[in-house]
C-alpha positions, 0 to 999 in steps of 0.5 A, spaced: 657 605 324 662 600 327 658 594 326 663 592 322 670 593 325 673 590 331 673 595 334 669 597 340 669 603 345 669 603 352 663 609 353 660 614 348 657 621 349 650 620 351 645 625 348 645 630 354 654 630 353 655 625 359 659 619 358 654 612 358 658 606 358 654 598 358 654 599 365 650 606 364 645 604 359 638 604 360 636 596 364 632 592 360 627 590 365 625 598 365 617 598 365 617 605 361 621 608 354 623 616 357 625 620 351 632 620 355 632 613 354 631 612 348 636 617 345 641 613 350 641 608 346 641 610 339 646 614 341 650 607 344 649 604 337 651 610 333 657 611 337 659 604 336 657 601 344 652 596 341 650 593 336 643 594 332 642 587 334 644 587 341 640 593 341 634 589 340 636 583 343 637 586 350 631 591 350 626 587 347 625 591 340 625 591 333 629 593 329 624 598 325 622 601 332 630 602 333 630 604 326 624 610 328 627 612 333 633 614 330 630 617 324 627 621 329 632 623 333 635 624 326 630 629 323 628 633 329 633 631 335 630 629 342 624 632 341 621 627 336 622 621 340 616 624 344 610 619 343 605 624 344 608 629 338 610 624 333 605 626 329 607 634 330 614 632 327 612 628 322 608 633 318 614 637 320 619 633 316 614 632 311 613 640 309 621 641 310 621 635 304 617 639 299 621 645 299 
C-alpha cells in the first residue's frame, strides 16, 4: 500500500476496469453496501486513493469490517463480498487451506 508515501494517485482502476476518482466513489450517506460498492472502496484503498483510516472515517466502518472485505475480495473476488454467500466462500477458502 502507499500509506506511507506522499504520494497519491488522482484515480485508480475500479473493480469492473473503470477509473474511480474521489469524486466517483460511493457517497457516505448511502442507505445500503452493494457488492460494487465495497469493491470501490477496497479498490480505492489498495490502490492508494485513501487510506485505510479515511476509508473508515468517511463511510462510518471499522477498520476489521474493511479488513473483511479485503480478504473477501482477496480469497474469492467480488463474489465473496455477497452477505448472503459468505458462509458459502468461507467454507470454500477453508477446504482450499487444507490441501
Amino acid at each position: 500500500m502507499l500509506e506511507n508515501q506522499d504520494f497519491r494517485p488522482a484515480s485508480v482502476i475500479g473493480p469492473l476496469g473503470e477509473v474511480l476518482t474521489l469524486d466517483g466513489l460511493p457517497s457516505p450517506d448511502h442507505n445500503r453496501w452493494t457488492i460494487r460498492r465495497k469493491a470501490e472502496v477496497v479498490a480505492a484503498v489498495n490502490g492508494g486513493l485513501l487510506t485505510i483510516d479515511e476509508a473508515c472515517d468517511r463511510y462510518s466502518l471499522t477498520v476489521e469490517e474493511f479488513v473483511s472485505w479485503q480478504r473477501a475480495v482477496d480469497r474469492s473476488g467480488m463474489p465473496g463480498l455477497r452477505v448472503t454467500r459468505l458462509q458459502h466462500y468461507r467454507d470454500l477458502y477453508a477446504r482450499r487451506l487444507s490441501y
